[in-house]
MARLUM-932242 format. One record per residue (C-alpha): residue in three letters; x, y, z. Coordinates in steps of 0.25 Angstrom, whole numbers, plus 5000, padded with zeros to 4 digits. Each point is the difference from the previous one (the first is absolute). Last residue first. Layout:
% MARLUM-932242
ALAXYZ...
***
This chain:
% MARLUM-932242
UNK481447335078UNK499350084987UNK500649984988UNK500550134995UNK499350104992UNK500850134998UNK499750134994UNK501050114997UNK500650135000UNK498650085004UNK499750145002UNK498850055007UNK499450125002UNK498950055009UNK498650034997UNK499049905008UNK499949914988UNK501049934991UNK499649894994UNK501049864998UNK499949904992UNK500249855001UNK499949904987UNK500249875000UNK500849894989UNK499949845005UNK500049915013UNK499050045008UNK500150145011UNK499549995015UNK500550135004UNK500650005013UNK499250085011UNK499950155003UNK501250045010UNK499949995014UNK501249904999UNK500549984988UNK499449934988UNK499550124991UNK500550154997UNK501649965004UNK500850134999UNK501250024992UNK500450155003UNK500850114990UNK500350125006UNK501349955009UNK501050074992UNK499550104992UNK499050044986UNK498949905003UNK498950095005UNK500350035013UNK500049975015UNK499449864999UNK498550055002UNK499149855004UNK499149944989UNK498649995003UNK499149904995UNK498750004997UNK499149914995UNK501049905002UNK499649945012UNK499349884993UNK500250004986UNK499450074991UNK499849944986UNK500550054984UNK500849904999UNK500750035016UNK499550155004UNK500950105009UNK499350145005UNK501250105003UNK500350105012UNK501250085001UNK500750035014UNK500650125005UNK500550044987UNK501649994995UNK499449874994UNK500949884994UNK499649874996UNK500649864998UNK498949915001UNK499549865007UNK498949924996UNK500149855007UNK499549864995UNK499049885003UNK500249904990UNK499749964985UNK501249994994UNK501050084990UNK499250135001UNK500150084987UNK500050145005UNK499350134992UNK500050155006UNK499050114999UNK499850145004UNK499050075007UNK499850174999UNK498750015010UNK500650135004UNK501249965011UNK500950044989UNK501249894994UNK500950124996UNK501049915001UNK500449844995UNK501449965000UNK501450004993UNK501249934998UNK499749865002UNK499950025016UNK500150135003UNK501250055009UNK499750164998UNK498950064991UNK499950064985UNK500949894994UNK499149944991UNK498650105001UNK498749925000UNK498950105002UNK498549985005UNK498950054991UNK498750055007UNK499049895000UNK500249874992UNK500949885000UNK500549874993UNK501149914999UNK500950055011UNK501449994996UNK500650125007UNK499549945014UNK501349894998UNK499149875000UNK500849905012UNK499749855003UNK500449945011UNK500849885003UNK501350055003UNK499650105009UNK500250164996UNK500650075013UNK499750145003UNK499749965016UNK498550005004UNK499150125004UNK498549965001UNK498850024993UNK498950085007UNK498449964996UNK499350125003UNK498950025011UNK498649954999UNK498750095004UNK498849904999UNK499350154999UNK500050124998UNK498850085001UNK499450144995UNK498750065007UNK498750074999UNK500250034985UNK498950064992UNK500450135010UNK498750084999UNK499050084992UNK500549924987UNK499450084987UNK500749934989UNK501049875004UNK501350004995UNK500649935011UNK501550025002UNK500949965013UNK501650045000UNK500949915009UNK501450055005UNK500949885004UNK500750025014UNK500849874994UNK499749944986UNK498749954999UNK499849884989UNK498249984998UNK499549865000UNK499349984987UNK498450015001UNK500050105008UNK498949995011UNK498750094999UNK498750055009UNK498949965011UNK499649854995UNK501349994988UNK500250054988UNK501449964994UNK500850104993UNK500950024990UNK500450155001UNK501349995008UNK500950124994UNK501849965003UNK500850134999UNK500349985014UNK498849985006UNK498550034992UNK498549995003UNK499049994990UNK498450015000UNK499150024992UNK499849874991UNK500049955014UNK498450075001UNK499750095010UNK498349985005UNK500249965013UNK501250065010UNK501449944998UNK500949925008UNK501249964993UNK501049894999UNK501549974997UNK500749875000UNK501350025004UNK501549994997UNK501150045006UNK500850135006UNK499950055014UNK498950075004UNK499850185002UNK498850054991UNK500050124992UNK498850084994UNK499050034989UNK498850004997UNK499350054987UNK498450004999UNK499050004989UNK499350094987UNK499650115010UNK501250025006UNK500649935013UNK501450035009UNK500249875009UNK501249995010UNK500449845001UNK500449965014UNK501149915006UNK500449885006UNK498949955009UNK500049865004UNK499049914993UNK501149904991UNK500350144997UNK499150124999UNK499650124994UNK499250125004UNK499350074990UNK499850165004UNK499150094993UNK499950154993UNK499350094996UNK498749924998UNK499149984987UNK498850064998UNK498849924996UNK498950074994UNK498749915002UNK500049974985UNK499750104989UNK500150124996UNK501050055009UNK500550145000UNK501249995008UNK500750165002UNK501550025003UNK500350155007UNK500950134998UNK499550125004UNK498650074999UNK498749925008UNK498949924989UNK498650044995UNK499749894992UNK499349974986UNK499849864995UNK500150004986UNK499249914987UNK499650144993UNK498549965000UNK500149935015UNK500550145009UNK500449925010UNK500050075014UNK500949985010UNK499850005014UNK499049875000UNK501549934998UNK500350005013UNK501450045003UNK501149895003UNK501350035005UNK501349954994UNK500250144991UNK498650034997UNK499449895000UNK498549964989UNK498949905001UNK499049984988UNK500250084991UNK499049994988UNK500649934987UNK501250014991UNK500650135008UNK500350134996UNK500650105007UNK499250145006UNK500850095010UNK499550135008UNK501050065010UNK500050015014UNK500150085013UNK501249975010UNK501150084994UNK499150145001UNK500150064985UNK500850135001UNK501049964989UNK499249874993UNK500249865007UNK501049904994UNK499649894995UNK500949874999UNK499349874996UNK499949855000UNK499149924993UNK499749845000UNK498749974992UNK499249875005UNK499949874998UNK500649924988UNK500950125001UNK500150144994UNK501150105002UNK500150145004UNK500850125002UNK499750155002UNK500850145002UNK499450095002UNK499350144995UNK498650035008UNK498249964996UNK500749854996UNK499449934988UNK500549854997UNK500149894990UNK499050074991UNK499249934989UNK500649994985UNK499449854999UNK501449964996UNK500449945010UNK501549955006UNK500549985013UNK501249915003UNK500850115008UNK499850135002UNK500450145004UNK499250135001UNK500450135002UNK499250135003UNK500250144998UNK501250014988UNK499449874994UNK500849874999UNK499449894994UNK500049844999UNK499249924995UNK498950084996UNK498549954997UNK499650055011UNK500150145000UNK500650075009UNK499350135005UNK500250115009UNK498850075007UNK499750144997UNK498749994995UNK500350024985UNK500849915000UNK501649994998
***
């Protein structure tokens, strides 16, 4: 303690805990033995140093006997003069302080309790808002909001739309002065930060996959916003799922069927093989496990000719409905982008469970792919969460 009755912190501390005043920081550092703080009462104090301005927030309690509404003396140093200055979210001229130039402080006179102090330096002294609302909207039509919540270093939204699954392409308008590096947006586990800059704001690169009443979080790592970066997010060029359609559990003559335990390739979390594990499959075992995660697999066919032929598979799914992304030698066909398998009542281990469905050819089903003679490959991705199990593929000439 001084001399003077003021309490001291020097600044050359980190971190110290005193039994009259406490100060906590973080990513401060000097060696220049000059005080961090001096306060004319006991409290408790924190600060922390940005590219412009100290952040502090403290809890002083006045004296027995003191009236509430009087004030107590406090000195923090700064890098240069202040130059603008809140007391919680309001601004107080900076005239009101003095700074004392030879000790590098600013000295205040500030109310008892528990505030937040911005001692800016520098800048105009942007505060961020509270809070914000970001609507969103679907091919134009309002679906939803996002609620914003900001900091210093940026802003976090987050909310829940209402729109039936698909695909989309996705865009944002933003105020001037944000950068895409900064921004990202998320749905169901999938982060869009690929971005194309257009007149007024960004489009996604890659269409983005939106389960149904998705949930979408915003980030823009921005320093200093003063308002929403984001005046508004947009869905657009919405198109649904491609179904696939229920036919009878028959194998034709002419197709050409690859058990799904013989994929030749794979990656994303392990699916398992398990002879035996579920009722009535085809060759003695199946695929499961197979996670809407971005988990694929891969299977080889040997085409006899070239022609135009029909996908079918042999799955079972006790969910809803399960979404996966089909590609053709490493292309996607038309329609294929995403697929959505029905629910069958089960995964496979009763009577009934198991469903052939046609993926290309029927009606209101993606068209026939158009395959030449020789070896192909056809994965399938799972996105959009739910599982999948798969018996078998089939390819059959298409009629």
């Amino acid at each position: 303690m001084r001399a003077d009755g003021y309490v001291s912190v020097r600044w050359c501390l980190f971190a110290v805990t005193l039994m009259l005043a406490t100060l906590a920081l973080a990513g401060v550092a000097s060696a220049d033995g000059r005080s961090l703080l001096t306060s004319s009462v006991p409290g408790a104090f924190g600060i922390r140093y940005l590219p412009d301005r100290a952040v502090m927030t403290y809890t002083v309690n006045a004296p027995e006997g003191e009236d509430e509404q009087a004030t107590f003396d406090l000195r923090v140093h700064l890098p240069e003069p202040l130059k603008w200055m809140y007391i919680d979210r309001e601004r107080t001229p900076a005239r009101a302080c003095t700074w004392l130039a030879e000790d590098g402080q600013v000295a205040m006179s500030l109310p008892y309790g528990s505030h937040r102090l911005h001692l800016g330096w520098a800048g105009s002294g942007a505060m961020p808002p509270e809070n914000a609302t970001i609507p969103v909207t679907l091919d134009g039509r309002r679906i939803g909001v996002l609620n914003a919540r900001f900091s210093l270093a940026g802003m976090y939204a987050r909310g829940a739309v209402s729109l039936p699954a698909g695909v989309a392409t996705l865009s944002l308008k933003i105020r001037d002065g944000v950068a895409p590096e900064e921004v990202s947006l998320s749905a169901a586990g999938v982060t869009v930060d690929r971005w194309r800059q257009v007149r007024g704001g960004l489009v996604s690169r890659e269409p983005l996959l939106l389960p149904v009443d998705a949930s979408l979080s915003l980030r823009v790592d921005h320093y200093g916003l003063d308002a929403s970066p984001v005046v508004a997010v947009a869905l657009e060029n919405h198109s649904k799922p491609a179904p696939v359609a229920k036919v009878d559990d028959t194998i034709a003559e002419d197709a050409i069927l690859v058990e799904a335990e013989a994929y030749t390739d794979g990656g994303g979390s392990p699916v398992m093989v398990t002879p035996g594990s579920h009722h009535d499959e085809h060759g003695g075992a199946s695929v499961y496990t197979f996670k809407g995660d971005g988990s694929w697999l891969e299977w080889e066919f040997d085409v006899p000719e070239a022609g135009q032929y029909n996908l079918f598979a042999r799955i079972s799914c006790g969910s809803e409905q399960a979404f996966r992304m089909i590609t053709v030698d490493d292309t996607t066909p038309d329609g294929l982008g995403l697929v959505q398998f029905p629910g069958t009542g089960g995964w496979g281990h009763a009577d009934g469970e198991w469903w052939l469905v046609q993926v290309t050819g029927a009606e209101g089903t993606a068209a026939p792919l158009d395959l030449d003679a020789g070896a192909h490959r056809i994965r399938l991705t799972g996105v959009l969460e739910a599982h999948l199990n798969v018996d078998y593929l089939l390819l059959a000439p298409h009629r």
